[in-house]
C-alpha positions in Angstrom: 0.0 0.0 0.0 1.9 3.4 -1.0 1.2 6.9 0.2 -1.1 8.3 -2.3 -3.4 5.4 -1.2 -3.8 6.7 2.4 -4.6 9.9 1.4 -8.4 11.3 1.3 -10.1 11.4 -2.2 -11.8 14.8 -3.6 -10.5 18.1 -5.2 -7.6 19.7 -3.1 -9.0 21.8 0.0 -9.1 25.9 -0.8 -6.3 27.4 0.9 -7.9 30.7 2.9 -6.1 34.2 2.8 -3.6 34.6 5.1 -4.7 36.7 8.4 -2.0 39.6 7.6 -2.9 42.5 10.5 -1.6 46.4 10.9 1.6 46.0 13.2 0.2 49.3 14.9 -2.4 47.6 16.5 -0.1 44.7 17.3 1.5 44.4 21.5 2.6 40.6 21.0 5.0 39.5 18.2 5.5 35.6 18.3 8.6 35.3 15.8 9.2 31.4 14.1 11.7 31.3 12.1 11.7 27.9 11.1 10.7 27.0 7.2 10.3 22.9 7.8 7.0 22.1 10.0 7.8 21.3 13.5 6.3 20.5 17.3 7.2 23.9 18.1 5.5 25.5 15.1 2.4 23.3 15.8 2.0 24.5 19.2 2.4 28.0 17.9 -0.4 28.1 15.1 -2.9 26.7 18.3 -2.2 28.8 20.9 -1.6 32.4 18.8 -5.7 32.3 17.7 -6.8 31.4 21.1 -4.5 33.6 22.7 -5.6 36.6 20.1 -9.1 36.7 21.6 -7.8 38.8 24.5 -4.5 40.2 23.4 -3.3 41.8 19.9 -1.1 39.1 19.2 0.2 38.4 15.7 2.6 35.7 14.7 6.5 36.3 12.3 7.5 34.0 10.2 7.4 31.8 7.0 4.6 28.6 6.0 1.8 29.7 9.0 -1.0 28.3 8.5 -3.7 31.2 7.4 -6.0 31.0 11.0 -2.8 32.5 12.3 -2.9 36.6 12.8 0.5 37.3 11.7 3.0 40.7 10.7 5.6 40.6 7.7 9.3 40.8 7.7 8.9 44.2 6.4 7.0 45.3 9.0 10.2 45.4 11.7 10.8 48.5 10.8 7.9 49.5 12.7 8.5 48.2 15.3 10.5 51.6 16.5 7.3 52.6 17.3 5.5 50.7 19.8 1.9 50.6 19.4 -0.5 53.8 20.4 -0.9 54.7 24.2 2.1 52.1 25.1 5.5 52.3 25.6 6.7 48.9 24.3 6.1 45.6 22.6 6.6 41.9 23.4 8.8 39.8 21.7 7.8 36.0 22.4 10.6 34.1 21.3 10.5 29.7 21.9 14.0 28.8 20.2 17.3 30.7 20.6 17.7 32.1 17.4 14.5 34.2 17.9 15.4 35.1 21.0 19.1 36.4 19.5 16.8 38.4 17.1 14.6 39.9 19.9 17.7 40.7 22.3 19.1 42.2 18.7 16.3 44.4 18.1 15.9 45.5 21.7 19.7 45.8 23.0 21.3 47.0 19.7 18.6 48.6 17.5 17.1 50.1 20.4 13.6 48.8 19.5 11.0 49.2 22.4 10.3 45.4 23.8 9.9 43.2 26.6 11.4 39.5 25.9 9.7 36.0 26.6 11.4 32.8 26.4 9.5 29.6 26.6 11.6 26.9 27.5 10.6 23.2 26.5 14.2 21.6 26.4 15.3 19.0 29.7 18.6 19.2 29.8 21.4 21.4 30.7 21.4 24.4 28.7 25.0 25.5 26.8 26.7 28.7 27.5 24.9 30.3 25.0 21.7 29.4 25.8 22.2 30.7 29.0 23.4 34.1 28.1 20.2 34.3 26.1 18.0 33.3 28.3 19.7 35.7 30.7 18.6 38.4 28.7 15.3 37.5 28.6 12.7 39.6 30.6 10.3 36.5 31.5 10.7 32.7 31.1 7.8 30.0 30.4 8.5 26.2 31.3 6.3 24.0 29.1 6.9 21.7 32.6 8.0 21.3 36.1 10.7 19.2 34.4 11.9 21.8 32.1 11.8 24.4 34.8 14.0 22.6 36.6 16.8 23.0 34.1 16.6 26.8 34.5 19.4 29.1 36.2 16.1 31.5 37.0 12.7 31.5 38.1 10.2 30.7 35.3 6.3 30.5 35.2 5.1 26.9 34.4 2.5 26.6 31.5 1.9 23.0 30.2 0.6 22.8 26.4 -3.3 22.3 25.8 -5.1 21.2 23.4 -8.2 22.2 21.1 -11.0 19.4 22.1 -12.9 20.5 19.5 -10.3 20.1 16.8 -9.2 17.0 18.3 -12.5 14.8 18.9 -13.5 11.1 19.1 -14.5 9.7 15.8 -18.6 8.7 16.2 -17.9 5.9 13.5 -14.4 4.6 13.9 -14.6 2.1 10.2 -16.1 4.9 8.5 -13.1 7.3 10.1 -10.2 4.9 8.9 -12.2 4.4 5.4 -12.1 8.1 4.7 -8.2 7.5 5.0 -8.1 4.5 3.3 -7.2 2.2 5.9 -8.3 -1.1 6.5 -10.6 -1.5 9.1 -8.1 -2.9 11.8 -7.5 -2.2 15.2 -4.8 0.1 14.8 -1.4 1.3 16.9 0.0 4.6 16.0 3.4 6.6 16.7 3.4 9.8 15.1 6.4 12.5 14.3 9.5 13.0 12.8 11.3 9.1 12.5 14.6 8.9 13.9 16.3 7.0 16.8 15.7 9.7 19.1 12.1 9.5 18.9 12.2 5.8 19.6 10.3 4.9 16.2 12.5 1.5 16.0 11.3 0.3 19.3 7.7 0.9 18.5 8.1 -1.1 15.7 10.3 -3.9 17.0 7.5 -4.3 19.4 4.6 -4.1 17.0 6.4 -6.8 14.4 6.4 -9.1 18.0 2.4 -8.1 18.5 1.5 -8.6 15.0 2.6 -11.9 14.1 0.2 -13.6 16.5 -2.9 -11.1 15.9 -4.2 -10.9 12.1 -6.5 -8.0 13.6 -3.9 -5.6 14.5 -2.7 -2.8 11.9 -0.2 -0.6 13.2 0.9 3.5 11.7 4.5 5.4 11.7 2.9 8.3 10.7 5.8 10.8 10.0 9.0 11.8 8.0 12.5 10.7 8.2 14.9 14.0 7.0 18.2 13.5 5.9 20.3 11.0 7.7 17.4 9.9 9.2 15.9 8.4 5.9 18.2 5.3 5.8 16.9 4.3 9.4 13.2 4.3 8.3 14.5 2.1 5.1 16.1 -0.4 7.6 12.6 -0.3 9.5 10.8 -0.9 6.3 12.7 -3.8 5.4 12.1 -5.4 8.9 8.7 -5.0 8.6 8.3 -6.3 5.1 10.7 -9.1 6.0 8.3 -9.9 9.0 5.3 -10.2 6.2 3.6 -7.3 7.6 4.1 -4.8 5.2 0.3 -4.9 4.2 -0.7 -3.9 8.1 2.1 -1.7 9.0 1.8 1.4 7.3 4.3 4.0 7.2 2.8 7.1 5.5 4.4 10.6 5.2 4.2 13.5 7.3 0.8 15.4 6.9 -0.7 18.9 7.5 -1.5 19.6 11.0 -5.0 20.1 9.9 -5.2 16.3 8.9 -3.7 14.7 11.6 -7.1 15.0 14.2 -8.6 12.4 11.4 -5.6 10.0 11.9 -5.4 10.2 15.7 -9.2 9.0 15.2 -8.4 6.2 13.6 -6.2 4.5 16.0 -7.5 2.6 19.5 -3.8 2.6 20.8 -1.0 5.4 20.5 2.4 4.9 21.0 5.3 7.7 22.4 8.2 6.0 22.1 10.5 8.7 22.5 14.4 7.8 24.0 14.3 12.2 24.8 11.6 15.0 24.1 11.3 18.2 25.3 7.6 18.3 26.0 5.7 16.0 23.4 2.5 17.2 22.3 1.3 13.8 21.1 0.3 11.9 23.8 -2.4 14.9 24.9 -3.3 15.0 21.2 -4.4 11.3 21.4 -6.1 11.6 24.5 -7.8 14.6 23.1 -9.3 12.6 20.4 -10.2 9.5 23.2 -7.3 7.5 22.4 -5.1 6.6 25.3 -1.4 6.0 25.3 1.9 4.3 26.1 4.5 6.9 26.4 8.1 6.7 27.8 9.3 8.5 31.1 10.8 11.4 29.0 9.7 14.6 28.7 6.4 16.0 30.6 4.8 12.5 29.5 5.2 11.4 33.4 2.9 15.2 34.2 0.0 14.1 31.3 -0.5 10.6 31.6 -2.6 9.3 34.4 -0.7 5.4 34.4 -3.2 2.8 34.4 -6.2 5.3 33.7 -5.0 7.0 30.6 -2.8 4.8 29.6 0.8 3.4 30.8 4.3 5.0 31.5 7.3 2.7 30.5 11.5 3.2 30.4 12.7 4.9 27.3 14.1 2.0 24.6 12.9 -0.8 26.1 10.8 -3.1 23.6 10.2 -6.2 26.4 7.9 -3.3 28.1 6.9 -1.7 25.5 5.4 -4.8 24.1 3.8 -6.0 27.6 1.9 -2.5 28.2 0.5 -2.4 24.9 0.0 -6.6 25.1 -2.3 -5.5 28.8 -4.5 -3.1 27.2 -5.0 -4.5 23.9 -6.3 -7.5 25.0 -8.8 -6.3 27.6 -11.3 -4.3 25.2 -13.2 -3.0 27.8 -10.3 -1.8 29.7 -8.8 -0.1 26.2 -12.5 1.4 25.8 -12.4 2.7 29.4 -9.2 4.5 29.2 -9.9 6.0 25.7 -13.1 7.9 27.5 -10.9 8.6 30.8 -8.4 9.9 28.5 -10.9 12.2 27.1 -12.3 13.6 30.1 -8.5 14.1 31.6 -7.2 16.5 28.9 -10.9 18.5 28.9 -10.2 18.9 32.4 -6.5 19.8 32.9 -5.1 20.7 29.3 -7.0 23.2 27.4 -6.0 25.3 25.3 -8.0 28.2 26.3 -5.9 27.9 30.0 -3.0 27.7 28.1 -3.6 30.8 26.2 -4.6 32.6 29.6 -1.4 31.6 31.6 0.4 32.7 28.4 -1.5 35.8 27.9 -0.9 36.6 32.1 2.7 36.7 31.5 2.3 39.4 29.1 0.0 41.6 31.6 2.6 41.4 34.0 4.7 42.9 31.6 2.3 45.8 30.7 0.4 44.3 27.9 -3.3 45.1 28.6 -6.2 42.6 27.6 -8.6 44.1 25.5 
Protein backbone atom coordinates (compact mmCIF):
# COMPACT_ATOMS: atom_id res chain seq x y z
CA UNK A 1 0.00 0.00 0.00
CA UNK A 2 1.88 3.40 -1.05
CA UNK A 3 1.16 6.89 0.21
CA UNK A 4 -1.10 8.28 -2.31
CA UNK A 5 -3.41 5.36 -1.22
CA UNK A 6 -3.78 6.70 2.42
CA UNK A 7 -4.62 9.87 1.36
CA UNK A 8 -8.38 11.27 1.27
CA UNK A 9 -10.14 11.36 -2.17
CA UNK A 10 -11.85 14.75 -3.58
CA UNK A 11 -10.49 18.13 -5.20
CA UNK A 12 -7.55 19.74 -3.15
CA UNK A 13 -8.97 21.80 -0.02
CA UNK A 14 -9.12 25.89 -0.80
CA UNK A 15 -6.35 27.43 0.95
CA UNK A 16 -7.94 30.69 2.88
CA UNK A 17 -6.13 34.18 2.83
CA UNK A 18 -3.56 34.61 5.12
CA UNK A 19 -4.68 36.75 8.35
CA UNK A 20 -2.04 39.56 7.56
CA UNK A 21 -2.86 42.54 10.52
CA UNK A 22 -1.55 46.43 10.85
CA UNK A 23 1.63 46.01 13.23
CA UNK A 24 0.19 49.33 14.91
CA UNK A 25 -2.39 47.64 16.52
CA UNK A 26 -0.09 44.66 17.29
CA UNK A 27 1.54 44.36 21.53
CA UNK A 28 2.60 40.61 20.97
CA UNK A 29 4.95 39.53 18.19
CA UNK A 30 5.49 35.56 18.31
CA UNK A 31 8.56 35.32 15.80
CA UNK A 32 9.17 31.44 14.09
CA UNK A 33 11.67 31.34 12.14
CA UNK A 34 11.73 27.89 11.08
CA UNK A 35 10.74 27.01 7.24
CA UNK A 36 10.32 22.92 7.82
CA UNK A 37 7.00 22.15 9.97
CA UNK A 38 7.79 21.33 13.49
CA UNK A 39 6.27 20.48 17.35
CA UNK A 40 7.19 23.88 18.09
CA UNK A 41 5.53 25.55 15.12
CA UNK A 42 2.42 23.33 15.79
CA UNK A 43 2.02 24.49 19.23
CA UNK A 44 2.44 27.95 17.87
CA UNK A 45 -0.35 28.10 15.12
CA UNK A 46 -2.88 26.67 18.32
CA UNK A 47 -2.25 28.77 20.86
CA UNK A 48 -1.59 32.38 18.79
CA UNK A 49 -5.71 32.28 17.74
CA UNK A 50 -6.78 31.42 21.07
CA UNK A 51 -4.49 33.63 22.67
CA UNK A 52 -5.56 36.65 20.10
CA UNK A 53 -9.08 36.75 21.61
CA UNK A 54 -7.85 38.84 24.55
CA UNK A 55 -4.48 40.23 23.36
CA UNK A 56 -3.26 41.80 19.87
CA UNK A 57 -1.06 39.05 19.24
CA UNK A 58 0.23 38.35 15.68
CA UNK A 59 2.65 35.74 14.67
CA UNK A 60 6.51 36.26 12.35
CA UNK A 61 7.46 34.00 10.21
CA UNK A 62 7.39 31.77 6.99
CA UNK A 63 4.56 28.61 5.99
CA UNK A 64 1.76 29.67 8.99
CA UNK A 65 -0.99 28.35 8.51
CA UNK A 66 -3.74 31.24 7.35
CA UNK A 67 -5.95 30.95 10.96
CA UNK A 68 -2.84 32.49 12.32
CA UNK A 69 -2.90 36.58 12.85
CA UNK A 70 0.46 37.31 11.68
CA UNK A 71 2.96 40.74 10.72
CA UNK A 72 5.59 40.56 7.70
CA UNK A 73 9.31 40.77 7.75
CA UNK A 74 8.95 44.24 6.38
CA UNK A 75 7.02 45.32 9.02
CA UNK A 76 10.17 45.40 11.67
CA UNK A 77 10.84 48.47 10.80
CA UNK A 78 7.87 49.54 12.67
CA UNK A 79 8.50 48.20 15.29
CA UNK A 80 10.53 51.58 16.47
CA UNK A 81 7.34 52.56 17.25
CA UNK A 82 5.51 50.66 19.84
CA UNK A 83 1.91 50.59 19.39
CA UNK A 84 -0.50 53.76 20.38
CA UNK A 85 -0.90 54.66 24.19
CA UNK A 86 2.10 52.10 25.10
CA UNK A 87 5.50 52.27 25.57
CA UNK A 88 6.66 48.87 24.30
CA UNK A 89 6.13 45.56 22.62
CA UNK A 90 6.59 41.92 23.41
CA UNK A 91 8.76 39.81 21.67
CA UNK A 92 7.85 36.01 22.43
CA UNK A 93 10.65 34.09 21.30
CA UNK A 94 10.46 29.75 21.95
CA UNK A 95 14.04 28.84 20.17
CA UNK A 96 17.28 30.71 20.59
CA UNK A 97 17.69 32.07 17.43
CA UNK A 98 14.52 34.18 17.89
CA UNK A 99 15.41 35.06 20.96
CA UNK A 100 19.10 36.40 19.46
CA UNK A 101 16.76 38.40 17.10
CA UNK A 102 14.59 39.86 19.94
CA UNK A 103 17.66 40.74 22.30
CA UNK A 104 19.12 42.22 18.75
CA UNK A 105 16.31 44.40 18.15
CA UNK A 106 15.91 45.54 21.68
CA UNK A 107 19.67 45.77 22.99
CA UNK A 108 21.33 46.98 19.69
CA UNK A 109 18.64 48.62 17.50
CA UNK A 110 17.12 50.08 20.40
CA UNK A 111 13.55 48.76 19.48
CA UNK A 112 10.99 49.17 22.35
CA UNK A 113 10.30 45.42 23.81
CA UNK A 114 9.92 43.25 26.57
CA UNK A 115 11.38 39.52 25.92
CA UNK A 116 9.68 36.03 26.59
CA UNK A 117 11.38 32.80 26.41
CA UNK A 118 9.47 29.60 26.57
CA UNK A 119 11.57 26.93 27.46
CA UNK A 120 10.62 23.24 26.51
CA UNK A 121 14.22 21.61 26.35
CA UNK A 122 15.32 18.96 29.75
CA UNK A 123 18.65 19.19 29.83
CA UNK A 124 21.38 21.44 30.73
CA UNK A 125 21.43 24.42 28.67
CA UNK A 126 25.01 25.53 26.76
CA UNK A 127 26.75 28.66 27.50
CA UNK A 128 24.93 30.28 24.99
CA UNK A 129 21.67 29.36 25.80
CA UNK A 130 22.23 30.67 29.02
CA UNK A 131 23.36 34.15 28.11
CA UNK A 132 20.23 34.28 26.08
CA UNK A 133 17.99 33.29 28.31
CA UNK A 134 19.68 35.67 30.69
CA UNK A 135 18.61 38.39 28.66
CA UNK A 136 15.31 37.53 28.65
CA UNK A 137 12.75 39.64 30.57
CA UNK A 138 10.33 36.51 31.52
CA UNK A 139 10.74 32.72 31.12
CA UNK A 140 7.80 29.96 30.35
CA UNK A 141 8.50 26.19 31.30
CA UNK A 142 6.31 24.02 29.11
CA UNK A 143 6.92 21.67 32.59
CA UNK A 144 8.03 21.32 36.14
CA UNK A 145 10.67 19.16 34.41
CA UNK A 146 11.91 21.78 32.06
CA UNK A 147 11.82 24.36 34.78
CA UNK A 148 13.99 22.60 36.65
CA UNK A 149 16.78 23.02 34.12
CA UNK A 150 16.56 26.76 34.54
CA UNK A 151 19.44 29.07 36.20
CA UNK A 152 16.05 31.46 36.95
CA UNK A 153 12.74 31.46 38.07
CA UNK A 154 10.17 30.70 35.32
CA UNK A 155 6.29 30.55 35.24
CA UNK A 156 5.15 26.91 34.35
CA UNK A 157 2.49 26.55 31.53
CA UNK A 158 1.90 23.02 30.24
CA UNK A 159 0.56 22.84 26.39
CA UNK A 160 -3.27 22.28 25.76
CA UNK A 161 -5.10 21.23 23.39
CA UNK A 162 -8.23 22.17 21.14
CA UNK A 163 -11.01 19.41 22.10
CA UNK A 164 -12.92 20.54 19.53
CA UNK A 165 -10.34 20.11 16.80
CA UNK A 166 -9.19 17.03 18.28
CA UNK A 167 -12.50 14.82 18.88
CA UNK A 168 -13.53 11.09 19.08
CA UNK A 169 -14.50 9.67 15.83
CA UNK A 170 -18.56 8.71 16.20
CA UNK A 171 -17.86 5.89 13.51
CA UNK A 172 -14.38 4.55 13.93
CA UNK A 173 -14.64 2.12 10.21
CA UNK A 174 -16.13 4.95 8.48
CA UNK A 175 -13.05 7.28 10.09
CA UNK A 176 -10.22 4.86 8.88
CA UNK A 177 -12.16 4.41 5.41
CA UNK A 178 -12.09 8.10 4.68
CA UNK A 179 -8.19 7.53 4.95
CA UNK A 180 -8.10 4.46 3.34
CA UNK A 181 -7.24 2.20 5.88
CA UNK A 182 -8.32 -1.11 6.52
CA UNK A 183 -10.63 -1.53 9.07
CA UNK A 184 -8.13 -2.92 11.80
CA UNK A 185 -7.54 -2.24 15.20
CA UNK A 186 -4.84 0.13 14.79
CA UNK A 187 -1.36 1.34 16.94
CA UNK A 188 0.00 4.64 16.02
CA UNK A 189 3.35 6.64 16.65
CA UNK A 190 3.35 9.80 15.13
CA UNK A 191 6.38 12.46 14.34
CA UNK A 192 9.49 13.05 12.84
CA UNK A 193 11.33 9.11 12.53
CA UNK A 194 14.59 8.92 13.92
CA UNK A 195 16.31 6.98 16.82
CA UNK A 196 15.67 9.72 19.12
CA UNK A 197 12.13 9.46 18.91
CA UNK A 198 12.19 5.78 19.58
CA UNK A 199 10.31 4.88 16.24
CA UNK A 200 12.52 1.52 15.98
CA UNK A 201 11.31 0.34 19.30
CA UNK A 202 7.70 0.86 18.54
CA UNK A 203 8.10 -1.12 15.71
CA UNK A 204 10.35 -3.93 17.00
CA UNK A 205 7.55 -4.31 19.43
CA UNK A 206 4.62 -4.11 16.99
CA UNK A 207 6.36 -6.78 14.43
CA UNK A 208 6.37 -9.10 18.00
CA UNK A 209 2.42 -8.11 18.51
CA UNK A 210 1.49 -8.56 15.01
CA UNK A 211 2.59 -11.94 14.09
CA UNK A 212 0.24 -13.56 16.49
CA UNK A 213 -2.89 -11.14 15.94
CA UNK A 214 -4.24 -10.92 12.13
CA UNK A 215 -6.46 -8.03 13.62
CA UNK A 216 -3.86 -5.64 14.45
CA UNK A 217 -2.65 -2.76 11.92
CA UNK A 218 -0.21 -0.55 13.25
CA UNK A 219 0.90 3.50 11.74
CA UNK A 220 4.51 5.38 11.66
CA UNK A 221 2.87 8.27 10.67
CA UNK A 222 5.84 10.80 10.03
CA UNK A 223 9.02 11.82 8.01
CA UNK A 224 12.52 10.68 8.19
CA UNK A 225 14.92 14.01 6.98
CA UNK A 226 18.22 13.51 5.88
CA UNK A 227 20.33 11.03 7.66
CA UNK A 228 17.44 9.87 9.21
CA UNK A 229 15.93 8.39 5.86
CA UNK A 230 18.22 5.27 5.75
CA UNK A 231 16.89 4.29 9.43
CA UNK A 232 13.18 4.25 8.29
CA UNK A 233 14.53 2.07 5.10
CA UNK A 234 16.11 -0.38 7.55
CA UNK A 235 12.65 -0.28 9.51
CA UNK A 236 10.76 -0.92 6.27
CA UNK A 237 12.74 -3.83 5.40
CA UNK A 238 12.12 -5.35 8.95
CA UNK A 239 8.69 -4.96 8.56
CA UNK A 240 8.28 -6.25 5.06
CA UNK A 241 10.74 -9.09 6.01
CA UNK A 242 8.26 -9.93 8.95
CA UNK A 243 5.34 -10.19 6.21
CA UNK A 244 3.58 -7.29 7.65
CA UNK A 245 4.12 -4.75 5.21
CA UNK A 246 0.31 -4.92 4.24
CA UNK A 247 -0.74 -3.89 8.13
CA UNK A 248 2.12 -1.74 9.00
CA UNK A 249 1.83 1.37 7.26
CA UNK A 250 4.28 3.95 7.18
CA UNK A 251 2.76 7.13 5.52
CA UNK A 252 4.44 10.60 5.19
CA UNK A 253 4.22 13.46 7.26
CA UNK A 254 0.77 15.39 6.95
CA UNK A 255 -0.67 18.94 7.52
CA UNK A 256 -1.54 19.63 10.97
CA UNK A 257 -4.97 20.07 9.90
CA UNK A 258 -5.20 16.31 8.89
CA UNK A 259 -3.73 14.67 11.56
CA UNK A 260 -7.10 14.99 14.23
CA UNK A 261 -8.58 12.39 11.38
CA UNK A 262 -5.62 10.03 11.88
CA UNK A 263 -5.35 10.16 15.74
CA UNK A 264 -9.20 8.99 15.22
CA UNK A 265 -8.40 6.17 13.57
CA UNK A 266 -6.18 4.49 16.02
CA UNK A 267 -7.50 2.59 19.50
CA UNK A 268 -3.81 2.58 20.83
CA UNK A 269 -1.01 5.43 20.51
CA UNK A 270 2.35 4.94 21.03
CA UNK A 271 5.27 7.71 22.42
CA UNK A 272 8.20 6.00 22.06
CA UNK A 273 10.53 8.71 22.54
CA UNK A 274 14.35 7.76 24.01
CA UNK A 275 14.30 12.16 24.84
CA UNK A 276 11.60 15.04 24.10
CA UNK A 277 11.27 18.22 25.27
CA UNK A 278 7.62 18.26 26.03
CA UNK A 279 5.67 16.05 23.42
CA UNK A 280 2.54 17.24 22.32
CA UNK A 281 1.31 13.84 21.07
CA UNK A 282 0.25 11.94 23.75
CA UNK A 283 -2.41 14.92 24.86
CA UNK A 284 -3.29 14.95 21.21
CA UNK A 285 -4.39 11.32 21.37
CA UNK A 286 -6.13 11.56 24.52
CA UNK A 287 -7.80 14.56 23.07
CA UNK A 288 -9.33 12.58 20.38
CA UNK A 289 -10.23 9.47 23.21
CA UNK A 290 -7.25 7.46 22.43
CA UNK A 291 -5.07 6.55 25.29
CA UNK A 292 -1.43 5.98 25.27
CA UNK A 293 1.93 4.28 26.12
CA UNK A 294 4.45 6.91 26.42
CA UNK A 295 8.13 6.75 27.79
CA UNK A 296 9.33 8.53 31.09
CA UNK A 297 10.83 11.39 29.00
CA UNK A 298 9.66 14.60 28.70
CA UNK A 299 6.45 16.03 30.62
CA UNK A 300 4.85 12.47 29.52
CA UNK A 301 5.16 11.38 33.36
CA UNK A 302 2.87 15.22 34.18
CA UNK A 303 -0.04 14.12 31.31
CA UNK A 304 -0.46 10.59 31.62
CA UNK A 305 -2.59 9.25 34.44
CA UNK A 306 -0.70 5.39 34.39
CA UNK A 307 -3.16 2.78 34.39
CA UNK A 308 -6.22 5.31 33.74
CA UNK A 309 -4.97 7.00 30.57
CA UNK A 310 -2.77 4.82 29.62
CA UNK A 311 0.85 3.36 30.81
CA UNK A 312 4.25 4.97 31.49
CA UNK A 313 7.32 2.70 30.46
CA UNK A 314 11.53 3.18 30.42
CA UNK A 315 12.74 4.85 27.35
CA UNK A 316 14.08 1.96 24.61
CA UNK A 317 12.89 -0.76 26.13
CA UNK A 318 10.80 -3.07 23.62
CA UNK A 319 10.15 -6.15 26.42
CA UNK A 320 7.86 -3.30 28.12
CA UNK A 321 6.87 -1.73 25.53
CA UNK A 322 5.41 -4.80 24.14
CA UNK A 323 3.81 -5.97 27.60
CA UNK A 324 1.93 -2.45 28.24
CA UNK A 325 0.51 -2.42 24.95
CA UNK A 326 0.03 -6.62 25.06
CA UNK A 327 -2.32 -5.48 28.79
CA UNK A 328 -4.46 -3.12 27.15
CA UNK A 329 -4.97 -4.54 23.86
CA UNK A 330 -6.25 -7.54 24.99
CA UNK A 331 -8.80 -6.33 27.56
CA UNK A 332 -11.34 -4.32 25.18
CA UNK A 333 -13.21 -3.03 27.80
CA UNK A 334 -10.33 -1.76 29.72
CA UNK A 335 -8.83 -0.10 26.19
CA UNK A 336 -12.50 1.41 25.80
CA UNK A 337 -12.41 2.71 29.40
CA UNK A 338 -9.20 4.52 29.18
CA UNK A 339 -9.89 6.03 25.72
CA UNK A 340 -13.10 7.95 27.53
CA UNK A 341 -10.85 8.57 30.84
CA UNK A 342 -8.37 9.95 28.53
CA UNK A 343 -10.91 12.24 27.08
CA UNK A 344 -12.30 13.60 30.06
CA UNK A 345 -8.53 14.12 31.57
CA UNK A 346 -7.24 16.51 28.88
CA UNK A 347 -10.86 18.46 28.89
CA UNK A 348 -10.22 18.89 32.38
CA UNK A 349 -6.48 19.78 32.92
CA UNK A 350 -5.14 20.74 29.32
CA UNK A 351 -7.01 23.23 27.35
CA UNK A 352 -6.04 25.28 25.27
CA UNK A 353 -7.98 28.17 26.31
CA UNK A 354 -5.87 27.86 29.97
CA UNK A 355 -2.96 27.65 28.14
CA UNK A 356 -3.64 30.77 26.17
CA UNK A 357 -4.59 32.61 29.56
CA UNK A 358 -1.36 31.59 31.61
CA UNK A 359 0.36 32.66 28.41
CA UNK A 360 -1.52 35.77 27.87
CA UNK A 361 -0.94 36.56 32.13
CA UNK A 362 2.67 36.69 31.49
CA UNK A 363 2.31 39.44 29.09
CA UNK A 364 -0.01 41.62 31.55
CA UNK A 365 2.57 41.36 33.99
CA UNK A 366 4.66 42.93 31.65
CA UNK A 367 2.27 45.77 30.67
CA UNK A 368 0.43 44.27 27.94
CA UNK A 369 -3.26 45.15 28.58
CA UNK A 370 -6.18 42.63 27.61
CA UNK A 371 -8.60 44.11 25.46
Amino acid sequence: MNTAELQPGGPPPVRPTANYLDVRQVDVVAPNFKQRLSGVTSTLERVVPVQARTVRIAALGPKLAATVPRIRFLDLPRLWSPPPGRTHRVWHARRNVEMLAGVFLRDALRMPLKLVFTSASQRHHTAWSRFLIGRMNAVISTSGRTASYLKRPSTVVRHGIDTDQFHPASNKAECRARLGLPNLTFVGCFGRIRHQKGTDVFVHSMIQLMKSRTDLGAIALGRALGPHRQFLSDLQQEVKAAGLDQRFLFPDEVAPSETPAWYAALDLFVAPQRWEGFGVTPLEAMATGVPVVATSVGAFPELIVPGVTGEIIPPGDVAAMTSALQGILNDPQRLQQMGKDAREHVGTHFSLTAEAAAINAVYHELGVDRM
